[in-house]
ZAMI-894729 format. One record per residue (C-alpha): x, y, z; residue in one letter. Coordinates in steps of 0.02 Angstrom, whole numbers, plus 32768, in hexadecimal, padded with zeros to 4 digits. Last residue first. Layout:
BEGIN
XYZa
...
END
This chain:
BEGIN
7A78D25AD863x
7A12D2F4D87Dx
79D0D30DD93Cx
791AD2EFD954x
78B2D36ED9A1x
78A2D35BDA6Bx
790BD3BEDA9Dx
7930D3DDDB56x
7955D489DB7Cx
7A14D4A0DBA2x
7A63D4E0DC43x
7B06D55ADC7Cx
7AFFD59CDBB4x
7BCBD5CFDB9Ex
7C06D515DBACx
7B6BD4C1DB88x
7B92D515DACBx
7C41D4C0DACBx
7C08D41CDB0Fx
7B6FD424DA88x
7BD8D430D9FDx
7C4AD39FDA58x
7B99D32DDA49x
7B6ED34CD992x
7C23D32BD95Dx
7C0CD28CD9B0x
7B61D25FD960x
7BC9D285D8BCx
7C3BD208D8FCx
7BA0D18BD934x
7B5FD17DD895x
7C01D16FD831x
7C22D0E1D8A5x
7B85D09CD881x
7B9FD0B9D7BFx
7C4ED03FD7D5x
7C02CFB8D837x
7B7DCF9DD7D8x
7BFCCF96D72Fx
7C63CF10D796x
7BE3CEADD7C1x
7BFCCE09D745x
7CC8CE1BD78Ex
7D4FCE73D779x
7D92CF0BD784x
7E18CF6FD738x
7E03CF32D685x
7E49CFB0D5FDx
7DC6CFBFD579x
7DD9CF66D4C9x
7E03CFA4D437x
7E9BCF34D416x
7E8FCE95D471x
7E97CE60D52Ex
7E9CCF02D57Ax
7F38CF0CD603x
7EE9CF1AD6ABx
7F86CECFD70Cx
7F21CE3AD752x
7EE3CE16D6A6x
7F86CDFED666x
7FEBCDADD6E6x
7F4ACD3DD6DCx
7F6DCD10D637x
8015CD05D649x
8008CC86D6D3x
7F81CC24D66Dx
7FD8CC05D5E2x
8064CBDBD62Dx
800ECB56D68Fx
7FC0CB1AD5E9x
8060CB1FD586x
80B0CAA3D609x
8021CA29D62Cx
8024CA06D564x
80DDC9F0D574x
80E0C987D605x
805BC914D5C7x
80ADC913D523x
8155C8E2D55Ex
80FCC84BD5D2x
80A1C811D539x
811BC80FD4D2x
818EC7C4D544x
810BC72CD570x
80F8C707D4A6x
81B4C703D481x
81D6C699D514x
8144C61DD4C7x
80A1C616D52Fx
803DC594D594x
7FBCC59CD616x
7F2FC539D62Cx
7F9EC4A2D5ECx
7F3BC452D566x
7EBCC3DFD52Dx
7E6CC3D4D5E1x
7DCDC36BD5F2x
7E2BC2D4D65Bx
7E52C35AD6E8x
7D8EC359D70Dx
7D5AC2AAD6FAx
7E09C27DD752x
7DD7C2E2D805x
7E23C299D88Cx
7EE0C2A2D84Dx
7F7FC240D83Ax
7FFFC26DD7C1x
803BC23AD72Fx
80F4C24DD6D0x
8107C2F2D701x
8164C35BD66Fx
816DC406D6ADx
80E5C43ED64Fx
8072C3B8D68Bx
8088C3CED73Ax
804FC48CD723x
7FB7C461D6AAx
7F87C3FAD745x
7FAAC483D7B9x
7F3DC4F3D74Dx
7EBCC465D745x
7EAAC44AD800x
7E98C3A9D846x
7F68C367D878x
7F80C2E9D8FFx
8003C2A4D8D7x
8084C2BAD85Ex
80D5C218D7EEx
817FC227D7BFx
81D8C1B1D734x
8290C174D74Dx
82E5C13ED6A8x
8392C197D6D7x
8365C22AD679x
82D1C22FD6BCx
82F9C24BD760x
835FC2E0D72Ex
82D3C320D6CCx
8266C315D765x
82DBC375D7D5x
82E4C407D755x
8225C41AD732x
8212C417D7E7x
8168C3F1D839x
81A1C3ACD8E9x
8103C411D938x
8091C390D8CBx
80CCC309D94Ex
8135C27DD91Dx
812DC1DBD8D1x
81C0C19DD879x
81C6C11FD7F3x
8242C093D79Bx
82ADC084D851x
832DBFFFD848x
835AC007D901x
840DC03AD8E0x
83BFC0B1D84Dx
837EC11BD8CDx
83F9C130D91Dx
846AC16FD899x
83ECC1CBD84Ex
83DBC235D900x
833AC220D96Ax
82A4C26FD965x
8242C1E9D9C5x
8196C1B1D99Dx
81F7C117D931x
81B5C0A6D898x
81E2BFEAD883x
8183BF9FD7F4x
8160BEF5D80Bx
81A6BE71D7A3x
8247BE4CD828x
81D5BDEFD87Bx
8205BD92D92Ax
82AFBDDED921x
8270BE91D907x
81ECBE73D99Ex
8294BE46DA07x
82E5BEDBD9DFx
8250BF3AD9F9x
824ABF13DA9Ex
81D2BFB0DAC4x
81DCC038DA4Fx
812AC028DA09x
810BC05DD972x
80F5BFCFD901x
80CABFF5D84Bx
8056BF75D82Ax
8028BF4CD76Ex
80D3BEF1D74Cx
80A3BE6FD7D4x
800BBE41D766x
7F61BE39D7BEx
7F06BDA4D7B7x
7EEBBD95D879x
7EFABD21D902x
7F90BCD8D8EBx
8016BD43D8C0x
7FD4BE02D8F0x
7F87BDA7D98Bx
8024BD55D9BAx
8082BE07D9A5x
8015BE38DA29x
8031BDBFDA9Ax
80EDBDCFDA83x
80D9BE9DDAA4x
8065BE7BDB51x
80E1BDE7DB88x
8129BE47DC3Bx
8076BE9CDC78x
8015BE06DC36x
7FC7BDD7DCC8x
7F9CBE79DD15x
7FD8BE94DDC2x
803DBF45DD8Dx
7FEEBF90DCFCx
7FEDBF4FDC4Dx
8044BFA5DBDFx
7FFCC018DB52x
8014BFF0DA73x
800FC083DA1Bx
7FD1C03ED965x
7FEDC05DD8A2x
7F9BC002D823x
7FA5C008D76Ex
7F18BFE2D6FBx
7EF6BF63D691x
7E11BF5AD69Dx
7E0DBEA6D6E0x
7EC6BEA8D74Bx
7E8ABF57D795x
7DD8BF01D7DBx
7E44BE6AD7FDx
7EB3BECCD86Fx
7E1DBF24D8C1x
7DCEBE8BD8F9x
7E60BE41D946x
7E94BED9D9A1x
7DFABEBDD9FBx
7D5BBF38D9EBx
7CF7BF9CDA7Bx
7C4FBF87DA40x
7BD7C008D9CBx
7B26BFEFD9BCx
7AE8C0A5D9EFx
7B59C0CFD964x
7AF8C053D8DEx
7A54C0A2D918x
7A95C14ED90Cx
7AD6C11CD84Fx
7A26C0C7D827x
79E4C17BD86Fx
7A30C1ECD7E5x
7AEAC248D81Fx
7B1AC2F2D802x
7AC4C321D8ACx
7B57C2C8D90Cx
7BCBC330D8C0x
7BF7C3B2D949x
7C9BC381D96Ex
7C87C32CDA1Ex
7BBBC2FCDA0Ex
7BAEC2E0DAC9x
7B2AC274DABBx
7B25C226DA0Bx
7BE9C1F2DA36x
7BC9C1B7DAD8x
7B4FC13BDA96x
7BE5C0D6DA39x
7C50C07DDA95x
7BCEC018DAEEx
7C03BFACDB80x
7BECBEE9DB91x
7C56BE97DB1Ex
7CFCBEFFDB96x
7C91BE87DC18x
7CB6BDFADBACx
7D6BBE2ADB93x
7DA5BE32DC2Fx
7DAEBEEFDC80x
7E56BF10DCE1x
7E9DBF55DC3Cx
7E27BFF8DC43x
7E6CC035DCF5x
7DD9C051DD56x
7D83C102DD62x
7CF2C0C1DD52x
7CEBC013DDA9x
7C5BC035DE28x
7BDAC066DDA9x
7C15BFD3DD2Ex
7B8BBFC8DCBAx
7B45C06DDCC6x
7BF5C0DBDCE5x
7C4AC064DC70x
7BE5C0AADBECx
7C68C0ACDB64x
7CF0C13FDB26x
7D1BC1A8DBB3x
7CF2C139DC53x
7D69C0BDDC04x
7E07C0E6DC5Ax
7EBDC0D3DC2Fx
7E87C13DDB8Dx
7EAAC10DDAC3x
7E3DC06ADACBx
7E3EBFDEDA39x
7E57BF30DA8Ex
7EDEBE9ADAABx
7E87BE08DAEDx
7EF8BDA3DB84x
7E7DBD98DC0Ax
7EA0BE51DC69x
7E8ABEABDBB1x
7F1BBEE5DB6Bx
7F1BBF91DB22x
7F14BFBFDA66x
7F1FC06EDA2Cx
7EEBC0A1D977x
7F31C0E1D8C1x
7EE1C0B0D827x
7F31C0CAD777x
7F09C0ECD6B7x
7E7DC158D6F1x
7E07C17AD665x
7D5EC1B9D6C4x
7D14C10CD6AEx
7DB0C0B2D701x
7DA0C132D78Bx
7CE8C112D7AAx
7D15C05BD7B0x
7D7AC070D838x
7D07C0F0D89Ax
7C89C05FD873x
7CF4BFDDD8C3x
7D16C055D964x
7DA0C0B0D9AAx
7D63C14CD9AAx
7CA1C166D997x
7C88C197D8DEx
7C7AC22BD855x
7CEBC283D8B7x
7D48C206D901x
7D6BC1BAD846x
7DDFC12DD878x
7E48C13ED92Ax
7EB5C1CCD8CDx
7E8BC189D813x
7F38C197D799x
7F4AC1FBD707x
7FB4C200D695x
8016C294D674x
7FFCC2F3D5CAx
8081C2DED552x
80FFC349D53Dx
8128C406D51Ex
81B5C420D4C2x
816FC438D400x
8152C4FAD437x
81D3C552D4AAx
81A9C56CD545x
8158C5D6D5C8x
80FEC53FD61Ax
8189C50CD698x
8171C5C3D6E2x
81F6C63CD724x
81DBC700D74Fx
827CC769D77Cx
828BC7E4D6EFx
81C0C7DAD6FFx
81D3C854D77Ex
8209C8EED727x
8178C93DD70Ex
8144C921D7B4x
81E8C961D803x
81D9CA09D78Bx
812DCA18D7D0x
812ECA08D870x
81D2CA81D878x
8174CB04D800x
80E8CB12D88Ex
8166CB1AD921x
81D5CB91D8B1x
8138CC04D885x
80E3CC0AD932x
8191CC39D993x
81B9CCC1D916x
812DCD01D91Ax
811ACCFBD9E4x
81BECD5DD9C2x
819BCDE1D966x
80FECE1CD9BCx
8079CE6AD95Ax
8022CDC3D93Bx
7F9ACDECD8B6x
8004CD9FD828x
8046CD02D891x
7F7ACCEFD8CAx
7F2ACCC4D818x
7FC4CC78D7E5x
7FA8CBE6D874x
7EF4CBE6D85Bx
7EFDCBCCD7AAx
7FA3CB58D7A7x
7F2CCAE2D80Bx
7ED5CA9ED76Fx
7F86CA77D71Ex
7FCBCA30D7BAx
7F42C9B5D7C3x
7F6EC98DD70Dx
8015C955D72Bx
7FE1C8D8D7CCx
7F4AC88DD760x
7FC4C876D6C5x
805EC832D734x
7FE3C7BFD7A3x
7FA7C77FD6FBx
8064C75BD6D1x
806FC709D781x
7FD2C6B2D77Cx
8030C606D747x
80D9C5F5D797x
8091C653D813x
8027C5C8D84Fx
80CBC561D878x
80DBC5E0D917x
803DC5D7D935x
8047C52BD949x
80DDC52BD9A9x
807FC591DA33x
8015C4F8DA33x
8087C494DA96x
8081C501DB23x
7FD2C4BBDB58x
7FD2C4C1DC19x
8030C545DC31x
8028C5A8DB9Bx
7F60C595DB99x
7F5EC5D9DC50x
7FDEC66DDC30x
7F67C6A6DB8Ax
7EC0C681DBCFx
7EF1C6ECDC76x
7F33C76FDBFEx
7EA9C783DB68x
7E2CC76ADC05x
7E74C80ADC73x
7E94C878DBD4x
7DCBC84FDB93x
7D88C882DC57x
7E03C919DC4Ex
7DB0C95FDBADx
7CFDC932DBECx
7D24C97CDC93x
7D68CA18DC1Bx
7CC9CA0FDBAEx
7C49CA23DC32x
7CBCCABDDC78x
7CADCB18DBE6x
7D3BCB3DDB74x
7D3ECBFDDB44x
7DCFCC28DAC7x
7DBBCCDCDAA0x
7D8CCCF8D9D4x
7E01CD19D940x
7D7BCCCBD8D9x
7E19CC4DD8B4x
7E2FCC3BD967x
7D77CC02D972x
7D7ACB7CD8D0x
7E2ECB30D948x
7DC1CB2AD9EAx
7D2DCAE3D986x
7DA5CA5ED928x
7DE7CA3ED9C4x
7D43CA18DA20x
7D14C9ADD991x
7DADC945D98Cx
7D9BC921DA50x
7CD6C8DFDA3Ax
7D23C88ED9C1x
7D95C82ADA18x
7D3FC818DAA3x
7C96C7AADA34x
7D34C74FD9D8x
7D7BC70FDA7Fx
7CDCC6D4DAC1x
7CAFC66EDA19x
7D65C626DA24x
7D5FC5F3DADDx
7CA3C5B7DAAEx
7D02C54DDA32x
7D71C4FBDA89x
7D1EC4FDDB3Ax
7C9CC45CDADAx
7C5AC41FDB8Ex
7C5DC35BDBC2x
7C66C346DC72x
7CDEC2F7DCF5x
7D47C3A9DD06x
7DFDC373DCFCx
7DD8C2EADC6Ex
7D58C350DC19x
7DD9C3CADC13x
7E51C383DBB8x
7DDBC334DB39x
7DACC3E3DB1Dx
7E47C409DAF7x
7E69C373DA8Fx
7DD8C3A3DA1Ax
7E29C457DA0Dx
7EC0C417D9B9x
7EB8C454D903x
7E48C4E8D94Ex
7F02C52ED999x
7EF2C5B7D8F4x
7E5CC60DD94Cx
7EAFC5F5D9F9x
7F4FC66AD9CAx
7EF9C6D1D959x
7E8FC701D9CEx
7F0FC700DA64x
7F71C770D9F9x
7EECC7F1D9D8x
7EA7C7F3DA77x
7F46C82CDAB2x
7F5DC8C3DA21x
7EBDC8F8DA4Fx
7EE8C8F7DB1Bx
7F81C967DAF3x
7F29C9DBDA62x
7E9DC9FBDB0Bx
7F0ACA21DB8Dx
7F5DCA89DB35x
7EB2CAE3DB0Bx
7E85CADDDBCBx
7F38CB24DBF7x
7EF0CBB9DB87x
7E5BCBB4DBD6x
7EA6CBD0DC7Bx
7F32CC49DC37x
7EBDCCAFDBEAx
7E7DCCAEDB3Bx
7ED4CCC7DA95x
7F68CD29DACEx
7F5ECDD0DA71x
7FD6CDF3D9EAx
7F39CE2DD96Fx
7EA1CE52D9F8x
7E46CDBDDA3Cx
7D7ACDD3DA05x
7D11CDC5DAA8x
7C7ACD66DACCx
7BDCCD61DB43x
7B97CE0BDAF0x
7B6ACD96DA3Ex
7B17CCFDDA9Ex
7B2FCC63DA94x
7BB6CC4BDB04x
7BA4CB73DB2Ex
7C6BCB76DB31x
7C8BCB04DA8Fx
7BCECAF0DA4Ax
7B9ACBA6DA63x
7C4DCBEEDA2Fx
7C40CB87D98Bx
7B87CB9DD972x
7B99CC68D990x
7C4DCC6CD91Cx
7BC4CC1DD880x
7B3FCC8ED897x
7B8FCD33D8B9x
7B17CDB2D8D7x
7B4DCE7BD8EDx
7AB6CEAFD90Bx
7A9DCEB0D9C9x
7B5BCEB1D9E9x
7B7BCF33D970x
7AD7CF97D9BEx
7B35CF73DA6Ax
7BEFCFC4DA37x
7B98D05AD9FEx
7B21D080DA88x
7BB6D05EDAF7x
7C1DD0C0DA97x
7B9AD15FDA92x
7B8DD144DB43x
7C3ED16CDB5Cx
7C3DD209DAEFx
7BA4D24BDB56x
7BF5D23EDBECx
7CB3D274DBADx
7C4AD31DDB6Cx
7C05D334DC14x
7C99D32CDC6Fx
7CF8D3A8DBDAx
7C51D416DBEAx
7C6FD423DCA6x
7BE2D3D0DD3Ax
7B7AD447DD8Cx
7AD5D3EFDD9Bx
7A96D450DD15x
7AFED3E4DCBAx
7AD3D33EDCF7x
7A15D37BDCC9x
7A4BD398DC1Ex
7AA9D2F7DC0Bx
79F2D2A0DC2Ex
79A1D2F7DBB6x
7A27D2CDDB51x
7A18D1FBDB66x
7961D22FDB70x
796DD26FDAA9x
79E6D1EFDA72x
796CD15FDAABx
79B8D0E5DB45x
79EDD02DDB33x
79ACCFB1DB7Bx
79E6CF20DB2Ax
7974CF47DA81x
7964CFEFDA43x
78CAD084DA73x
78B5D0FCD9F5x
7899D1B6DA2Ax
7931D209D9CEx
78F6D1A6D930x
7986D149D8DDx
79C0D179D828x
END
């Protein structure tokens, strides 16, 4: 019962001067039916506020508090069944919002599975910039913090719709909204242009995640058949039902049906899976290593490489070298040596002065894949020490511990002396100056290779080019050498079969590993041996039998429990009791009792009110009373 002379929260005034007040409009000549709307308007008022006062919601205060900064109960409104959910500005702002979360999505996924090549992307940019910076990772970092901030706000937009609350978006969130759509786009067009490559990488990452994309895909549905069900039965509109159900069922049905068209080497049959590929050191161990040093070499023969791949470049006195750039400002100290000869073109160095640099400092100072701290301080020591090798020295390194070598060899530019004989004076040092064997060397380079075949038919010719079998037989190819993006499980069977072997450059990443592997790579070139040596087994690898049983009960599973929870809310919704016995459910809700006594309350306060409209209408004023009504 509440006290006629209680004072509530908000403002709001006590029964007794609320009629005190009434009687004073009366005797001010206004009609009983005026004075009965009065006091029946302020009776909803009163009404609606108490429900607002005490009406707490917890859990739909945090969400509208965190996604439009409305904590308070007054500050929101409940959308009616067949209402739109908000108006057309915040609903635009939702759109918005799906659109720039299913962006960030793809460019997240997108850069996450490019990590195999991040190292030459910041390589990139170090030579457009000058400096050393790691924008690989801090791209990734920075694309995981938008991402879910973006997830969040659509899980509180989705939790809000399911409270069967107004969509609010506040205006911090939309900058922040259009802030994540403007970098998920500009990163997006600039990666395409000047990476494009890398789209095939995602491409050959599906070949993987797909079946995981199928599960996380299927079961997003799942948790948003809620929502969706929630507002088909409260639409009272046929056809924004109809337009919810068949865009929801249309999602669905396409995602169940998806793996129809999914392909992957490593869904086979067991007993056909081969032998691992062999690995072969990209520049030695660079991750353990400076590139293109002795100890990177030896790293790799420690790590279980059964080959090591470099660049050699001739230097300006006749003494092929290791060095992948044109320059050496990337690799050595030119810079301190050679201040005025930076940016110099590396085979216009003699040999002593090439003596001269360090090719190994840079490595402890720009630290380019974070493994610096895995070594003790003999290893720093021995890094600090490191020269720019000849071809010589690495030959014999590969001749002492039998491994295969593999080599891009660069020309000479114009006005260097051996600009015409760099291939025969290279060949002289694989024949005279070192113990390799020719059939250790798998020459790359295109260049006369007639003429190299004449001069020793022992080494093994191998081809970047993805030529025809025909061709490549003309040249007596044994190997090719192409880029991961060539992975074809068809094309390298068909090399195969005419004795050709492929080796894939430059792959890092297990699951691409495990994807070269599956489709029968021979070996393949990577940075990282000590961590692609520890694999046992494909990452992912599944009979047919296995991968349709787990698709069918995926779908099946996902199925039942949308069903499930359509009729269950069918149920609800309609107020049917849930088992026998039980009370019919019209509202719901921890509240719903409160609700239902105040409403009593004020209906009998109601009755009160038109008793006293009928008497005001033959008694031209009322005393004010002051004794408490009954309630």
């Amino acid at each position: 019962m509440l006290p006629a002379t209680a004072t509530y929260p908000d403002g709001i005034l006590s029964l007794k001067d609320s009629r005190c007040h009434d009687n004073s409009l009366s005797g001010r000549g206004l009609s009983a039916e005026s004075l009965s709307r009065l006091k029946l308007g302020k009776i909803k008022v009163v009404r609606r506020q108490l429900l607002q006062r005490y009406e707490h919601q917890p859990f739909v205060s945090c969400l509208a508090g965190l996604y439009g900064c409305q904590w308070r109960r007054y500050q929101r409104a409940k959308a009616q069944p067949g209402e739109c959910c908000c108006s057309r500005l915040e609903c635009a702002s939702f759109v918005l919002l799906i659109v720039t979360f299913f962006l960030t999505l793809i460019f997240l996924y997108f850069w996450s599975e490019a990590q195999n090549d991040y190292n030459d992307f910041d390589w990139f940019n170090f030579g457009k910039l000058g400096f050393w910076f790691p924008w690989s990772v801090v791209l990734l970092l920075l694309a995981v913090a938008l991402f879910t901030y973006i997830a969040l706000l659509l899980v509180l937009a989705v939790c809000l719709l399911s409270e069967g609350q107004r969509l609010y978006l506040h205006w911090s969130h939309k900058t922040g909204i259009l802030v994540t759509l403007s970098f998920s786009l500009s990163a997006t067009a600039v990666l395409s242009d000047l990476w494009s490559k890398e789209w095939t990488t995602l491409l050959l990452s599906f070949q993987v995640t797909a079946p995981f994309l199928h599960v996380g895909g299927v079961s997003l549905m799942t948790f948003l058949s809620w929502p969706i069900a929630l507002h088909f039965f409260r639409m009272n509109k046929r056809v924004r039902q109809v337009a919810l159900l068949s865009l929801f069922l249309a999602v669905l049905f396409a995602l169940y049906l998806v793996p129809l068209g999914m392909y992957s080497p490593c869904i086979t049959e067991k007993g056909t899976l081969g032998s691992a590929p062999t690995l072969i050191g990209h520049r030695g161990a660079p991750m353990l290593a400076p590139e293109n040093t002795l100890m990177s070499f030896e790293k790799a023969v420690e790590a279980g490489g059964e080959g090591l791949e470099t660049d050699v470049t001739i230097s300006y006195d006749g003494v092929p070298f290791l060095m992948h750039d044109s320059t050496l400002k990337r690799t050595t100290n030119v810079h301190q040596v050679f201040p005025n000869r930076t940016d110099a073109q590396a085979a216009m160095f003699s040999w002593p002065e090439l003596e001269m640099l360090s090719a190994g400092s840079w490595f402890l100072q720009r630290d380019p894949f974070g493994t610096v701290s895995s070594l003790d301080a003999d290893e720093r020591v021995r890094v600090q020490n490191q020269m720019v090798p000849s071809l010589k020295d690495f030959l014999n390194l590969a001749a002492e511990h039998e491994r295969l070598v593999i080599f891009d060899l660069r020309r000479p530019p114009r006005g260097h002396p051996y600009r015409d004989s760099w291939v025969t004076r290279t060949l002289e040092v694989i024949h005279n100056e070192s113990f390799i064997n020719s059939s250790q060397v798998l020459w790359l380079p295109a260049d006369q290779r007639s003429l190299v075949q004449e001069l020793d038919p022992e080494l093994q010719q191998t081809s970047g080019d993805h030529a025809s079998i025909e061709e490549l037989q003309e040249e007596h190819i044994v190997r090719l050498n192409l880029h991961y993006s060539y992975l074809s499980r068809e094309q390298i069977r068909k090399y195969a079969s005419v004795n050709i072997s492929t080796n894939l450059y430059v792959i890092n990443q297990p699951w691409l590993y495990s994807l070269a592997w599956c489709a029968g790579v021979h070996s393949v070139t990577t940075n990282a041996l000590h961590i692609l040596m520890t694999l046992q087994r494909p990452l992912f690898l599944m009979t047919p039998d296995e991968y349709r049983l787990m698709w069918i009960l995926t779908d099946i599973i996902s199925a039942f429990l949308i069903a499930a929870i359509f009729i269950f809310l069918w149920w609800r919704e309609r107020g049917l009791p849930f088992w026998a016995g039980s009370r019919q459910v019209n509202e719901n809700g921890p509240y719903s009792k409160f609700r239902t006594e105040l409403s009593d309350v004020w209906s009998i306060s109601s009755i009160s009110v038109l008793r006293e409209a009928q008497t005001s209408a033959l008694t031209p004023s009322l005393p004010s009373i002051s004794e408490e009504p009954p309630v």
